[in-house]
Structure formats: structure tokens, C-alpha cells
N, C-alpha and C positions, 0 to 999 in steps of 0.2 A: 644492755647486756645484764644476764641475771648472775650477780655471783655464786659462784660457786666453792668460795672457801668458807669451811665452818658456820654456814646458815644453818636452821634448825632444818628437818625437814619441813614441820610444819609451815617455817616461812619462805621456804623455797619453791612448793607445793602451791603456794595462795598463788604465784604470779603463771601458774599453769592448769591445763584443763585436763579431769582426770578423763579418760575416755573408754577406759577398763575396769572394774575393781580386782581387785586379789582375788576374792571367788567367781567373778567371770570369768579371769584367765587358768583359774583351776579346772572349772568346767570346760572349755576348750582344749586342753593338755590331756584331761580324758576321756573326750570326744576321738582326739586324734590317735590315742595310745588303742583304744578299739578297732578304728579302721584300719590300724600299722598293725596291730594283732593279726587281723582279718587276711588281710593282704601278704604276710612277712611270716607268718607263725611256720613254715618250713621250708623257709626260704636260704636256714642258714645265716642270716642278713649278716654285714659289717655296716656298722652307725659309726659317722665322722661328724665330730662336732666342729662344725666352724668357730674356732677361736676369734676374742674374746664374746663376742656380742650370742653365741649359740651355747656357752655354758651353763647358763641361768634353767633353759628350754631344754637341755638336753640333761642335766641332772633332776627333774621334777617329770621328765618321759621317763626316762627308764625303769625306776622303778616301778610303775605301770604297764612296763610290757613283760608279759608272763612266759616269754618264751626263751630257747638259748639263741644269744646275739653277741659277737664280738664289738668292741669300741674301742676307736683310734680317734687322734684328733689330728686339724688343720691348720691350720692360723694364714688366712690370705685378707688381706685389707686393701679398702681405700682412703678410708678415713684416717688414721692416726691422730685421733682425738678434735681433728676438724669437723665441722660441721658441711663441708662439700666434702664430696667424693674426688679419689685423683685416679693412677693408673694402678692395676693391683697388684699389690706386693705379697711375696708369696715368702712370709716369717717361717715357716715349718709345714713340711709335708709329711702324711702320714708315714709311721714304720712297717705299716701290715701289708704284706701284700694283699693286693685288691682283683689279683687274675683269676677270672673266671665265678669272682664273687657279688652277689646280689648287694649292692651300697644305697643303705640310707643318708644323706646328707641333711642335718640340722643345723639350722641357721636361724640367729633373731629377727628378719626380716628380708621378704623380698621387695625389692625398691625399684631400681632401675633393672637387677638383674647382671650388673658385670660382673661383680665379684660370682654370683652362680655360675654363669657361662666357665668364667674359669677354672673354678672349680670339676665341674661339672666334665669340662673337656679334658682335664684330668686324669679323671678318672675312668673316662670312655680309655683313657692312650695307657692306663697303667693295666688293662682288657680288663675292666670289670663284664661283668656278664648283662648286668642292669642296675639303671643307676635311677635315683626315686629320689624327690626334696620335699622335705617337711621344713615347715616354716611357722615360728610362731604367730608374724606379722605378715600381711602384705599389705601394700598401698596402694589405693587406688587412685592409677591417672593413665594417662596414655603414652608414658616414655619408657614402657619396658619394651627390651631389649627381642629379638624376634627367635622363639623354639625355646623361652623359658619360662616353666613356669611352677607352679608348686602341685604337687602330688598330694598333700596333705597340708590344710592351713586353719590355723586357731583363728585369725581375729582378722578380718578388712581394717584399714586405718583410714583417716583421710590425707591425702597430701598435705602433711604437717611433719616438723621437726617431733620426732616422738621419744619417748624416752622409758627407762622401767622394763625389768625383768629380762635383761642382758642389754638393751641396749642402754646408749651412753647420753648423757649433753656436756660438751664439753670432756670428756672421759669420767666425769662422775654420774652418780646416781642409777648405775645399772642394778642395784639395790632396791631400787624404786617399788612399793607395792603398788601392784596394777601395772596400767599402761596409760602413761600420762603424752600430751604435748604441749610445745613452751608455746605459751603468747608472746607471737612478736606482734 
């Protein structure tokens, strides 16, 4: 187990592989803020930030998209600072209505894909018109979940504990420049 109270970064850092830098993941954020442009620019859109792990991704988009777009946020989990997933809990649903409006959902990573599904079904039930996922992460394996998948994505990972730029280890280090995972 790597601690997580009061290490330096740097020595918390050494017992992990970085596998993004800070301007890698800058370049992907606007790569994707282009094709969300492209695609959303009169659409109206409404952007729901999946809380906590989509606030990093979704404050470093916005200002990159040059159009007008309403934003609400989410907060549905399965983590609570664990490192496995459990069933999703749903801390806050958005206040805006979402009937008959075009929904971007950002999120720090797609993984297995439940917490999106939930989401996602959502937002279909509260009548959005069209619902779209940008993801700063996704991982690559074969356990996602079936009809989900991301619309717009910064970075592949590998099937690794990953951490940096919203997401957590342990619930710290969503601070993290780049996109790191732990060595176990």
C-alpha cells in the first residue's frame, strides 16, 4: 500500500508510471473541445459534469468551447474512495431540466461503463432530446458494459489503477499533473 498522507508528490510519483504528461492531456482536451465544437456549436447543448472525478476535465473543456452552452452537475458513484467499484449511488441530480435538450455528459473515465449507463438512462427518462459522452479517459479491456460507449475521448489507458486530473487513488491526488497509474 502506497501512503497517501503527506508524501511529497515527488515521492509518491516515483512508486508510479506517469503515462500522460500535463501537455499530452492538454492536447487531447483540445482536440476534443474542436470536435464538441463541431458537432454541439447549435445545438443549444446542456454539459453535466459527473461529480467528483469529471470536474478537473470539465473545468479545463469549457473554456475551449466558444459557443453558448448551459452546465449542471451530477454526482452518481461507485467508488467512494475505494479502489473497486460497488452499486451506483446517486449523491445529486442535476437542477436543470433536461426535456427536450441536447446533453453532453463529462466524466473522468470510462471503465466498466455503470456509472454511464446510469447516468446516461437518466437522462434519456428526464426526455432529453440527445445524449452525447465525452470522457477524458477510457480503458482498454473487454468488461464494458453493452450500448456504452464514448462520443468523444482524450486518452486510451491500459487496464491499470489510474490516477491524475480528476480521478482519485485512494481519494487523493486528483491534483495529479498528467495521468499516472500505481504500481502494484
Amino acid at each position: 500500500m502506497i501512503a497517501t498522507t503527506n508524501p511529497t508528490v515527488a515521492d509518491f510519483l516515483t512508486h508510479c508510471d506517469q503515462l500522460y504528461t500535463a501537455a499530452q492531456v492538454q492536447k487531447a482536451i483540445a482536440d476534443i473541445a474542436e470536435k464538441i465544437t463541431a458537432d454541439l456549436i447549435d445545438k443549444d447543448p446542456i454539459l453535466l459534469c459527473v461529480m467528483n472525478g469529471g470536474l478537473v476535465f470539465s473545468g479545463q473543456l469549457l473554456p475551449l468551447l466558444g459557443f453558448p452552452l448551459s452546465l449542471d452537475y451530477l454526482h452518481a458513484t461507485r467508488y467512494q474512495k475505494a479502489e473497486r467499484g460497488a452499486k451506483v449511488q446517486w449523491l445529486n441530480k442535476p437542477n436543470t431540466s433536461l426535456m427536450g435538450r441536447c446533453v453532453l455528459i463529462l466524466d473522468d473515465i470510462l471503465d466498466e461503463g455503470l456509472t454511464l449507463r446510469s447516468v446516461l438512462d437518466f437522462c434519456w427518462q428526464q426526455g432529453a432530446s440527445e445524449v452525447k459522452i465525452a470522457v477524458m479517459t477510457e480503458k482498454q479491456h473487454q468488461r464494458n458494459i453493452s450500448g456504452i460507449k464514448s462520443d468523444y475521448t482524450g486518452l486510451s489507458v491500459a487496464d491499470r489503477y489510474i490516477f491524475g486530473m480528476g480521478m482519485d487513488y485512494q481519494g487523493y491526488w486528483r491534483n495529479a499533473p498528467g495521468i499516472y497509474a500505481v504500481k502494484f
